[in-house]
N, C-alpha and C positions, 0 to 999 in steps of 0.2 A: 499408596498402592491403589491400582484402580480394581475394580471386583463387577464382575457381572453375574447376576444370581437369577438364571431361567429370563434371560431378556429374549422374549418374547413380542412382536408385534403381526399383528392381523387387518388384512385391508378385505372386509366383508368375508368370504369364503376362500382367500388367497393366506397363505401363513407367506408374511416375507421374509421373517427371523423369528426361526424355533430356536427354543429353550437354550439360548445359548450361555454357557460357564465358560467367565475365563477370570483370571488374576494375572494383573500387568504389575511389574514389581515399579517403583519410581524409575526414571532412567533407561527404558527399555526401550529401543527403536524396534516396531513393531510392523511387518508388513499382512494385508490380508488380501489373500487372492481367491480369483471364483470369474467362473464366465458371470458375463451380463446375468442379471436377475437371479444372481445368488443370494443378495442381500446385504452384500457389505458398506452400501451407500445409505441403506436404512442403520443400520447397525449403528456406524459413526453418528447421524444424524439423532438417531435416541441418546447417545450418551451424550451430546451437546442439547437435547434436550429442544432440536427444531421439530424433529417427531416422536410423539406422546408414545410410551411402551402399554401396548395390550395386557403384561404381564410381564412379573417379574421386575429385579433393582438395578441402580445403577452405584454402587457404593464407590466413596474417592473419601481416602484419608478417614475411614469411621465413618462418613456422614451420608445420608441416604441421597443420592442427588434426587431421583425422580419424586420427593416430597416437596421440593423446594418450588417457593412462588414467589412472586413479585419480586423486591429487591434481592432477594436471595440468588435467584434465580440469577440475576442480570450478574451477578459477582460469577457466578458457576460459569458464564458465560465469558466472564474475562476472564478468568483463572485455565476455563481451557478454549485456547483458539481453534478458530476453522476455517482453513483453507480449502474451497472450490475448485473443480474443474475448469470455468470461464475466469477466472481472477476475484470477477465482481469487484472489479478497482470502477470507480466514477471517473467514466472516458475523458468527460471536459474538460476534471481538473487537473492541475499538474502534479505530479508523482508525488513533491514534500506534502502536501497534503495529504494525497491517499494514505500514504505512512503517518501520517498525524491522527489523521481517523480512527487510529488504533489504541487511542486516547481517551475516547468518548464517555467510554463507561466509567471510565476513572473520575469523571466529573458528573454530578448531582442533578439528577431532573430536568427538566426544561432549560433551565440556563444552562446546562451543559451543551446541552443538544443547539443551544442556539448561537454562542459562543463558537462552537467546533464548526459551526454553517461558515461562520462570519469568519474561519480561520485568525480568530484570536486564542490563538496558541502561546504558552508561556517560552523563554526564553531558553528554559528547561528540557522541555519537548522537544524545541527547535534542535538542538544537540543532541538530542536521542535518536530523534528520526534520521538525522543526518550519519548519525556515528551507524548508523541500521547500514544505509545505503551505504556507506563507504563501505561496511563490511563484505559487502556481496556486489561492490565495483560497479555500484550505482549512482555513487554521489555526483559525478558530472554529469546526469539526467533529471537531479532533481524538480531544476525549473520546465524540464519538457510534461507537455500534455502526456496522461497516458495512452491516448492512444496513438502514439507513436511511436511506441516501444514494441519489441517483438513479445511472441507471447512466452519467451523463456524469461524476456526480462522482466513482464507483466508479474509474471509468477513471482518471481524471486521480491518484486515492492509488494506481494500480499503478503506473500513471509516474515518483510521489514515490517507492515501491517499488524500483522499477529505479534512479530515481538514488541511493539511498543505496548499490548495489552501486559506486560511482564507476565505471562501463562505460565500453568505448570506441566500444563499439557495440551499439546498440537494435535488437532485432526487434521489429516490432509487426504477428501474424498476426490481423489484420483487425478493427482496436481500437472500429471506429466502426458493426459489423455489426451490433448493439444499440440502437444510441442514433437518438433523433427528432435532426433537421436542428441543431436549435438545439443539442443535447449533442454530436452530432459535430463543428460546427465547435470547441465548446471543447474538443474534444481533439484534433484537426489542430493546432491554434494551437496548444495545449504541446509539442506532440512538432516542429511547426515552429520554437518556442522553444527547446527543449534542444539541437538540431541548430544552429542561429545563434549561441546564448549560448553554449554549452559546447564548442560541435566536435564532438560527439558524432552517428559515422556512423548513420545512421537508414534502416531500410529495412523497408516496411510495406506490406502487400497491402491491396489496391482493387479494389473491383468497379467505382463512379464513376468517367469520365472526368475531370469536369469536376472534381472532387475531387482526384484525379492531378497534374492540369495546371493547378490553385489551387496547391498545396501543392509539390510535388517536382520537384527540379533536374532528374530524368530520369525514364523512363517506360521499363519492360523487358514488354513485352506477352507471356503465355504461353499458348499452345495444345494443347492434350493432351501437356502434360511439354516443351514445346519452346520455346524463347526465339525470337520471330517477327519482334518490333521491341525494339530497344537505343538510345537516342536522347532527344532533348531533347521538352518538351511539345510546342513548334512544330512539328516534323517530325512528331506524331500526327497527320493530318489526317484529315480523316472520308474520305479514298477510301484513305489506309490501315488506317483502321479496317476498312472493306470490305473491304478486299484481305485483310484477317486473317482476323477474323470472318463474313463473307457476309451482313454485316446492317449497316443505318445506325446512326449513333450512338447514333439514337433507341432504335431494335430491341436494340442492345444493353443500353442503362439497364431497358430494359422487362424486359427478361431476366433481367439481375442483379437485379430490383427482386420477381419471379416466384420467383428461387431462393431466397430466404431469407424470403418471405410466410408466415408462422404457418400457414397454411392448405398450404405445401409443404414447413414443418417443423415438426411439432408436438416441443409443450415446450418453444422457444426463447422464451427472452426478449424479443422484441421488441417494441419500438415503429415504429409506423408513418412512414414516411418516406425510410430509408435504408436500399440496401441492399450485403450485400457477401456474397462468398462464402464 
């Protein structure tokens, strides 16, 4: 079980996640939605432990995560993966490596890391990564560069990425903020696939409702750093949506659809269609 106990973080006089409680049972696909600058991109980021909590735990299985340093730390970080918004696949190489990548930590110190440069990979790996791809209709792409791939297939070899860390648990800070309608749903379906096939906790920010309440056991709504609603799709109804946001459901998609518009972020990769925070 994952446990959050008052995770708190503060950037000088801005709070970007208040005191937030929550308990994710093992197993639980998890969606968290909120306009822009709600916090849900810090939130995931403190539990994987890239940003430091002001306040408050991060507890997984009994064990405190935010105590943990050095090689502790690096384990906490295989044990749960993290999938990005831009992929952060390395463009040059070709995709069976990107997926190999996902191996790193599983090997010791410097010669791990320098080994994993030199793609001297075991015979092992090479059938893991592979068996990755095949699963999500990759494996005839293995030898292309990454960037030649679209960004729904981008997504789906960070996926393959994250499972060869064998995780217990998946962050995925807003995987589909990128991709047209049609590359988003193929990567809701894998990450709804690793989370039913594998048991692997999954828990992934949304700007879409109706993306939310497709894909995710439960629905944790956030409002400037505050947990609003905790609860099953069902129970999101559009007059709590309201009650949340002070906009209809509509008003909100439109919203979310306005904050990530090429036109109110330049230099984002997007494609027309979906949006997230």
């Amino acid at each position: 079980m994952l446990e959050l106990r008052g995770l708190t973080r503060r950037f000088g006089a801005v709070t970007a996640v208040n005191d937030v409680k929550l308990f994710i049972p093992d197993g639980q696909m998890v969606g968290v939605i909120g306009r822009s600058g709600a916090g849900k991109s810090t939130l995931l980021r403190m539990i994987n432990r890239l940003t430091e909590p002001s306040a408050g735990q991060v507890i997984y299985g009994g064990r405190d995560i935010t105590a943990l340093r050095g090689a502790e730390l690096r384990r906490w970080r295989t044990d749960c993966a993290m999938i990005f918004q831009q992929f952060n696949l390395v463009q040059r190489l070709d995709v069976l490596t990107n997926v190999l990548v996902g191996r790193l930590n599983h090997r010791p110190g410097l010669m791990g890391t320098v080994t994993s440069l030199l793609k001297m990979f075991t015979a092992r790996e090479r059938a893991m990564a592979l068996a990755a791809l095949d699963r999500f209709d990759l494996a005839e792409v293995a030898l292309q560069r990454a960037d030649t791939l679209s960004g729904g297939q981008q997504q789906r070899v960070a996926i393959c990425r994250a499972l060869l860390q064998e995780p217990r648990l998946m962050l995925a800070d807003e995987p589909i903020a990128s991709l047209d309608p049609r590359n988003a749903k193929t990567v809701m379906d894998a990450l709804r696939q690793v989370n039913r096939e594998d048991g692997i906790t999954v828990l992934t920010n949304l700007h879409h409702l109706t993306t939310a309440r497709q894909y995710c056991d439960r629905i944790v709504a956030m409002q400037a750093g505050r947990v609003m609603f905790d609860g099953t799709p069902a129970e999101l109804t559009a007059a709590r949506v309201q009650e949340i946001y002070g906009v209809t459901e509509d008003e909100f998609e439109d919203q979310a659809q306005e904050a990530v518009s090429p036109a109110a972020r330049p230099g984002l990769r997007t494609q027309p269609g979906l949006a997230v925070a």
